[in-house]
Structures are given as structure tokens and as C-alpha cells.
SEKETOR-71131 format. One record per residue (C-alpha): residue in three letters; x, y, z. Coordinates in steps of 0.001 Angstrom, whole numbers, plus 500000, padded with zeros to 6 digits. Example, Ala and Ser with C-alpha at 12.3 -4.5 7.8 and 13.67 -1.06 7.14 Angstrom:
BEGIN
- ALA:512300:495500:507800
- SER:513670:498940:507140
END
This chain:
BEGIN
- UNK:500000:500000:500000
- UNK:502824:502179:500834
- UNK:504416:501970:497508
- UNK:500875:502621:495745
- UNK:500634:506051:497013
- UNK:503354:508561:494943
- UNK:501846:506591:491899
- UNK:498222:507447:492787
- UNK:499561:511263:493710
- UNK:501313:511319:490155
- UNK:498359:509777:488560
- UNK:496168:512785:490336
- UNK:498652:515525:489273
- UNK:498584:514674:485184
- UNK:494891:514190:486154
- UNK:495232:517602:487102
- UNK:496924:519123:484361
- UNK:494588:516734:481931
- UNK:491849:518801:483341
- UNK:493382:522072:483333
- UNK:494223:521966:479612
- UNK:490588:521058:478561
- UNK:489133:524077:480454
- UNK:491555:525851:478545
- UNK:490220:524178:475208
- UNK:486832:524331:476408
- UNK:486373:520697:476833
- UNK:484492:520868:480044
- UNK:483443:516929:479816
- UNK:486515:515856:479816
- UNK:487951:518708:482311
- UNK:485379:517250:485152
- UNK:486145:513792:483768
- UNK:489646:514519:484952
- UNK:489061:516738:487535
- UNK:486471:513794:489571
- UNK:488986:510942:488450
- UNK:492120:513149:490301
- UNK:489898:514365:493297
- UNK:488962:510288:494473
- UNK:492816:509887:494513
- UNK:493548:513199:496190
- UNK:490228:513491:498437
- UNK:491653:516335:500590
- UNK:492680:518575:497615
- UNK:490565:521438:497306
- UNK:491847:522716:494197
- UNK:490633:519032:492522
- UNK:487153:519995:493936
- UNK:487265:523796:492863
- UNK:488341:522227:488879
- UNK:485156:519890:488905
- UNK:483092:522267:489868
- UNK:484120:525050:487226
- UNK:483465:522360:484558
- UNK:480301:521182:485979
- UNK:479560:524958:486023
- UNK:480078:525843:482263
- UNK:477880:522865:481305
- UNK:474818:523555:483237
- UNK:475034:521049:486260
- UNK:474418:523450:488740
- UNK:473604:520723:491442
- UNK:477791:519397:490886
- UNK:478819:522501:491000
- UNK:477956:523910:494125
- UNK:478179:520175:495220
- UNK:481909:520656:493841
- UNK:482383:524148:494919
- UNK:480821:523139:498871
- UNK:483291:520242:498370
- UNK:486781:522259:497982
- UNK:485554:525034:501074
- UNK:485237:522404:503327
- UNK:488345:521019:502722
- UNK:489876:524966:502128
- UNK:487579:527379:504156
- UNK:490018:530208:502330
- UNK:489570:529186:499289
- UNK:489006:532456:497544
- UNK:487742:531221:493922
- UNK:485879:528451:495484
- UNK:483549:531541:497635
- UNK:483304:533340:494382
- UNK:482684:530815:491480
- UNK:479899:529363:494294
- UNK:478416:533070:495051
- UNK:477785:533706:491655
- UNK:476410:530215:490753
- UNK:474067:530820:493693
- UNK:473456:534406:492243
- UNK:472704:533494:489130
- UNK:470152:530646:490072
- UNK:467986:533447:491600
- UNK:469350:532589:495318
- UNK:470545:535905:496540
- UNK:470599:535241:500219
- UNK:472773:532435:499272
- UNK:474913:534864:498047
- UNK:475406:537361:499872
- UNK:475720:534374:503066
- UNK:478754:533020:501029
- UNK:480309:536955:500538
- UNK:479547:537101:504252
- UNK:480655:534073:505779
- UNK:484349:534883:504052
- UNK:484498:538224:505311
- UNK:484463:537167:508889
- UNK:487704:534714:508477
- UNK:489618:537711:506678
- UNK:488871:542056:504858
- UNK:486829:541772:501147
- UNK:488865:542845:498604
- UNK:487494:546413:497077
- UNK:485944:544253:494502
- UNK:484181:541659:496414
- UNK:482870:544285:499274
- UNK:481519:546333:496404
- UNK:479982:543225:495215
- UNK:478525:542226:498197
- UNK:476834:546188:499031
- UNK:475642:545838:495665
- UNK:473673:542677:496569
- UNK:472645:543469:499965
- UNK:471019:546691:497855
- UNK:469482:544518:494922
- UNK:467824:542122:497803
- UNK:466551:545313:499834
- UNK:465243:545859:496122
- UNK:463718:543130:495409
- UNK:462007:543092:499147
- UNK:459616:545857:497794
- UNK:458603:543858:494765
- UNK:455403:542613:493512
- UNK:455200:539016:491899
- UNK:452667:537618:488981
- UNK:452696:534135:487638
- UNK:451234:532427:484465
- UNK:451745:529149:483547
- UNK:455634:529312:482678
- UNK:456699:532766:484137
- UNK:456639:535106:487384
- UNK:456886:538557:486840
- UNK:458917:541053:489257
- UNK:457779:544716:489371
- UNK:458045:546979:492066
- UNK:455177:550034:491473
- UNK:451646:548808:491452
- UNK:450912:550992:488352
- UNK:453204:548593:486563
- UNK:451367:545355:487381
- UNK:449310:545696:484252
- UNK:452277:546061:481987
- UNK:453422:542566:483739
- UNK:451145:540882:482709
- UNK:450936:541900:479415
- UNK:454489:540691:479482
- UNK:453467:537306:480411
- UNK:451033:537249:477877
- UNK:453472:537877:475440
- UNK:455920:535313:477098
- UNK:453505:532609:476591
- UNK:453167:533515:473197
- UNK:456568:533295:472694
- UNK:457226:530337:474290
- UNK:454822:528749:472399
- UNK:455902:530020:468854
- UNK:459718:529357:470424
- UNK:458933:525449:471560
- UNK:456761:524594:467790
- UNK:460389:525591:466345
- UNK:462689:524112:468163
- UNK:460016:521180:469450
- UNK:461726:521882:473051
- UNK:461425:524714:475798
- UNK:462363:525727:479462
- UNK:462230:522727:482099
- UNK:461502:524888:484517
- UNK:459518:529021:485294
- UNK:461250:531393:484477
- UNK:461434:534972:486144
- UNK:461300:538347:484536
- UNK:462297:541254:485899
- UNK:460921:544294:485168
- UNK:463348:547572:486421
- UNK:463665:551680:485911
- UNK:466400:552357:483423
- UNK:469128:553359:486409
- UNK:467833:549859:488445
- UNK:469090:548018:484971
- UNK:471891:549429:484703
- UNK:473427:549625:488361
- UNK:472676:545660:488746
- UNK:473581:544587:485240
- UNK:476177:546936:484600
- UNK:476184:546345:480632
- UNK:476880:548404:478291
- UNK:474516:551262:477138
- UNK:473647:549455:474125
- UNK:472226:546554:476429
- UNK:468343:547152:476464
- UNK:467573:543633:478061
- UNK:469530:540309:479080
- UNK:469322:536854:480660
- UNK:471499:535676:483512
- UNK:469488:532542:484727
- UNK:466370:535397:484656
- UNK:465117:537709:482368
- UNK:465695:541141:483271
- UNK:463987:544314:481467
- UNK:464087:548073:482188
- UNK:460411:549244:481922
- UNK:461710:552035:479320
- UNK:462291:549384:476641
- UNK:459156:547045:477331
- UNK:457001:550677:476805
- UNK:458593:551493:473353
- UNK:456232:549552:470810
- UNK:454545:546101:470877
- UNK:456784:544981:468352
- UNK:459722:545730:470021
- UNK:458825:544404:473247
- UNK:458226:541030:471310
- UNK:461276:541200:469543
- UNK:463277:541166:472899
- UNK:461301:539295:475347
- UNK:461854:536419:472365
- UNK:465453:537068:472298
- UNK:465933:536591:476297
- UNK:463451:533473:476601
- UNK:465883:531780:473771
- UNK:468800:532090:475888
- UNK:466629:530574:478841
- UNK:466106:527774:476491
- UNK:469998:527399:475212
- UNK:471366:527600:478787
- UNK:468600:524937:479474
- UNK:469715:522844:476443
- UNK:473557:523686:476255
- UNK:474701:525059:479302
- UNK:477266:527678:479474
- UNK:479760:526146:477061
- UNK:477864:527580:474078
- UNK:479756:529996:471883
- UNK:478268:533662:471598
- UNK:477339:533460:468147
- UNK:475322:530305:468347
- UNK:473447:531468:471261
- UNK:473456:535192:470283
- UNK:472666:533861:466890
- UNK:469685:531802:467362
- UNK:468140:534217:469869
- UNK:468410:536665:467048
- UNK:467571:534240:464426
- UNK:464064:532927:465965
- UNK:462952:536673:466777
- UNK:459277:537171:464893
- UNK:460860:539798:462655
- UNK:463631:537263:461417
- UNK:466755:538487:460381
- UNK:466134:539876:457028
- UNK:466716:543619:458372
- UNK:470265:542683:459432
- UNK:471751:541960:455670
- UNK:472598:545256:455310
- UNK:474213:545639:458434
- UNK:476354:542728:456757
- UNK:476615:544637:453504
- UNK:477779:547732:454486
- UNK:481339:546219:455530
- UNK:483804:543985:454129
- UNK:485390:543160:457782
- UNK:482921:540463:459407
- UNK:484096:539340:462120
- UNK:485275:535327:461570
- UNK:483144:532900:463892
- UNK:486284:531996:465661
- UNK:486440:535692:466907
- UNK:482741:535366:468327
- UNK:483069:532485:470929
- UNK:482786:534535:473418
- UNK:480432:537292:475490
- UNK:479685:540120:473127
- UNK:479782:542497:476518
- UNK:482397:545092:475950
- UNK:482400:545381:472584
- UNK:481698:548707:470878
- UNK:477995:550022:469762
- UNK:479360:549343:466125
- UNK:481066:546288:466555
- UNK:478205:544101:469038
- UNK:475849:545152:465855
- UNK:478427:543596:463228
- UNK:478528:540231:465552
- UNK:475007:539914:465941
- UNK:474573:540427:462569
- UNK:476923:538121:461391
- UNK:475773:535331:464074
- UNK:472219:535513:463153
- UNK:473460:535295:459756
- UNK:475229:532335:459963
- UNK:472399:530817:462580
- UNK:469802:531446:460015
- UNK:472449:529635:457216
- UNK:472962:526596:459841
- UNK:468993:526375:460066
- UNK:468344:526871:456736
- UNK:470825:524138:455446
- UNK:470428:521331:458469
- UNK:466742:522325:460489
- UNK:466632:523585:464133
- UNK:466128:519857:465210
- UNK:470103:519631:464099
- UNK:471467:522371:466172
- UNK:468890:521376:469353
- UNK:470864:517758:469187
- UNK:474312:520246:468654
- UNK:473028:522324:472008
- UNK:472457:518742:473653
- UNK:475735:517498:473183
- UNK:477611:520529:474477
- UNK:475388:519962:477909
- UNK:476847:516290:477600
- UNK:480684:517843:477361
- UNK:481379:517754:474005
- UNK:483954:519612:472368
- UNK:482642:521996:470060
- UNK:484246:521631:467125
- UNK:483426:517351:467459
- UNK:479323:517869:468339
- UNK:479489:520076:465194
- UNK:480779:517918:462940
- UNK:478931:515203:464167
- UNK:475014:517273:463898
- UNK:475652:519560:460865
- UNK:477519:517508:458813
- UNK:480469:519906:458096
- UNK:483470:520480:459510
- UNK:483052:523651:461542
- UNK:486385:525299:460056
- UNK:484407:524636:457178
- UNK:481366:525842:457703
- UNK:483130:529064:459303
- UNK:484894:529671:455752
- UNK:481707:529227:453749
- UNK:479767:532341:456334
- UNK:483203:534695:455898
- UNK:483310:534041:452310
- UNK:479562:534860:451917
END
């Protein structure tokens, strides 16, 4: 038994590495393949626990990881990315006392960092927030509102939501597993708890958030976005968070009732589209200008991939992503085409 052990320790740290390189690649099945193999060697490593988790993360498990994350601060109560990764997992689920406990719980072993203590006031705020709201439900939504006066507008939103959900699910023949929340906020209240960039006139972050200003616009446009959101409620329910930005941007764009005919010309104005490779990730950050070239050129190629294959293909691409596949592999294997490819047919287009 002696002898076994340095083996199983060297076995755990190219487990290790294995794991660390496939994050890297965004290979997150085979990162918490890894990850779970090295941590039953190493039991008492937290940093085994804290790579499973991140995997486990980024492909939608959300019961492993904060199994994972719980896992690697009991064995490491200092664990600094452990806290955060498992904060904003709880965050993000809609459990903001969970939160704000974890933020809390590590400042009384050691001082928040400026970041992390503004994080945590700006929580505490958003749940002092969120104690004044009013709630409505229909059948696959709850609405969030704080005014009374606004409680018809929520559920007009709902109304629309259902509609959308059912246009949504007759495409793609699947939709959310379980209700989703929408939150509707003043114009400052979006942007002091999404901070995203002025451009940003709605999101999704495990719920649907919308400043009142943009649902009040037009009917049209209030379709057109509450149908963008509720797609990315479907492809994080589908694909977890491994899915590149232009597929999800792109479909969310593509399956919008207006369709994407009104973004060729955003396409033909310029000869410098963006290449697919260049759109795996968030489009947060990116210039007015530029985040309207890369949706245009995702919805493009979306509405190319669709056209070609059928949504049923890219629904069984979404599914294997959620099942760890790399990219590049679950591509090939539901469209048919290599993605480099594919990615050389949309630039030269």
C-alpha cells in the first residue's frame, strides 16, 4: 500500500493538468472527467474539487457545482475562487441570500477585497430591492415589478411570454424545464445591477431582466426582445454555458418574429465580418458598432445553419455541448460539416 501512494499522487497531478488543459480548450466533459477521476485519489485537495466544479459549472450542472464548489471550502475554508465561482452560481440561480451568506461568511475569516465588498453592498442593495417587489405568475413565468401601476404592463408581458414560448417550443420542438422569472426595472435599476453596456436594452442571467423604458417602446419591440431573452433561457437549458456567443446570440436573434432579414445590410455595408472563431465569446464590451456587426453576422450564419440542416440539428448540437462535448466534434457530428468549414463558407459569403 505504501508503495501505491506517489503513483496514485502522480496519477492525480497529470489528472490535474489533463483537466486544466481542457478548460483551457473548452472541453468541460473531459475537464470534470479529469478533475472527479484526480479528486477520488487526492480526496483532501481542494483545488481538485474547485476544477470539477468550474466544469460542471460551464455545462449547466448546477447541482455538481455547488456540490463541487461546497466540496473544495470544506476542505479549504480560504479558498478564495471556490467563495466566488459558488456566490455567483448561487446568484445566478435566483438565490441571493445564498449569496450574499457566502460573501459574508468569508468576510468574517479575513477584509473583502474592494471588489468583492463592492459586490457584496451591491447585493445586499438589489435584495433590499427586490424586498419591495410585487410578483405575477402564468403558467411558465413570474413577473417582478416593484410600482403597482406597473402590474398591468406585467402581465401583458406574460402574455406575450407565453406567446413566445409557444411560437419558440413549435420551432425548436423543446422549451424551458423549469419558470422562468422576469424582471421588470427603471432604466438606472438596469443598469446599476447589470452593469452592461449602454447598448444593452435587456439580458438573461438565469432570469430575464427588462428596464420598463424598453418594454414601453412599441409592441413589436417588446416582442422582439422578450423572444430574444426566453431563447437564451432555452439554450442555457439545452447547452449550458459552454455555448459559443454566436450560436446562442445567433439563434436568439435568428428565431425573433421579425427574422433576420433587416440585418443583411448591416452585413453589407462592411467587408470586415468578424470570423466565427472571433465570436466564441460574450459580446459584453464590445463597441455600439462592433456588438451590431457580431450579431449580425451570428444571426446570419444561425439562420444559414437552420436553413441548410433544420433547428432539430442544432437542438441535438446544444444537447451534446450539455453532455461535454467539444465543440468543434458535436458540430461535425450534427451539421455535417466540419466547423472550420462551415466558418469559411459564412466569411466568404
Amino acid at each position: 500500500m505504501t508503495a501505491a501512494q506517489p503513483c496514485a499522487a502522480e496519477d492525480a497531478v497529470t489528472l490535474a493538468r489533463t483537466g486544466i488543459v481542457a478548460i483551457e480548450n473548452q472541453h468541460f466533459g473531459d475537464a470534470l472527467d479529469a478533475f472527479t477521476k484526480a479528486a477520488a485519489l487526492r480526496p483532501n485537495d481542494a483545488s481538485l474539487c474547485f476544477g470539477a466544479g468550474v466544469a460542471a459549472f460551464m455545462l449547466g450542472r448546477d447541482e455538481v457545482a455547488r456540490d463541487r464548489f461546497q466540496c473544495a471550502l470544506t476542505r479549504n475554508p480560504d479558498f478564495l475562487p471556490a467563495s466566488t465561482w459558488l456566490a455567483d452560481l448561487h446568484y445566478r440561480s435566483g438565490q441571493l441570500t445564498d449569496a450574499i451568506s457566502v460573501y459574508e461568511t468569508l468576510a468574517r475569516r479575513s477584509p473583502l477585497s474592494r471588489e468583492l465588498g463592492q459586490q457584496l453592498d451591491g447585493w445586499r442593495k438589489e435584495l433590499e430591492l427586490y424586498s419591495r417587489f410585487r410578483t405575477v405568475s402564468s403558467r411558465h413565468f413570474v413577473a417582478q415589478f416593484e410600482a403597482s401601476s406597473d402590474e398591468a404592463l406585467a402581465r401583458t408581458i406574460l402574455e406575450r411570454l407565453e406567446k413566445a414560448d409557444a411560437r419558440i417550443a413549435g420551432m425548436l420542438g423543446v422549451e424551458p424545464s423549469q419558470p422562468i422569472t422576469v424582471v421588470l426595472y427603471t432604466r438606472e435599476q438596469y443598469a446599476a445591477i447589470t452593469r452592461l453596456a449602454s447598448w444593452s436594452i435587456a439580458a438573461y442571467d438565469g432570469r430575464i431582466r427588462v428596464p420598463l423604458a424598453a418594454a414601453l417602446e412599441n409592441a413589436g419591440e417588446l416582442d422582439r426582445l422578450l423572444s430574444h431573452e426566453l431563447v437564451h433561457a432555452v439554450v442555457a437549458t439545452l447547452g449550458g454555458r459552454a455555448v459559443p456567443a454566436w450560436v446562442n446570440e445567433g439563434l436568439a436573434t435568428a428565431l425573433e418574429p421579425a427574422g433576420t432579414h433587416h440585418l443583411e445590410s448591416t452585413i453589407a455595408r462592411t467587408d470586415s465580418r468578424p470570423a466565427l472563431s472571433k465570436l466564441h465569446r460574450s459580446f459584453v464590451g464590445l463597441s455600439t458598432d462592433d456588438a451590431q456587426l457580431a450579431y449580425a453576422t451570428s444571426a446570419h450564419a444561425m439562420r444559414r445553419l437552420i436553413d441548410e440542416r433544420g433547428a432539430p440539428a442544432v437542438v441535438a448540437l446544444l444537447k451534446d455541448l450539455a453532455q461535454g462535448d467539444p465543440f468543434d466534434r458535436a458540430f461535425e457530428r450534427r451539421l455535417a460539416m466540419r466547423y472550420q468549414d462551415f466558418a469559411a463558407l459564412v466569411a466568404r459569403e
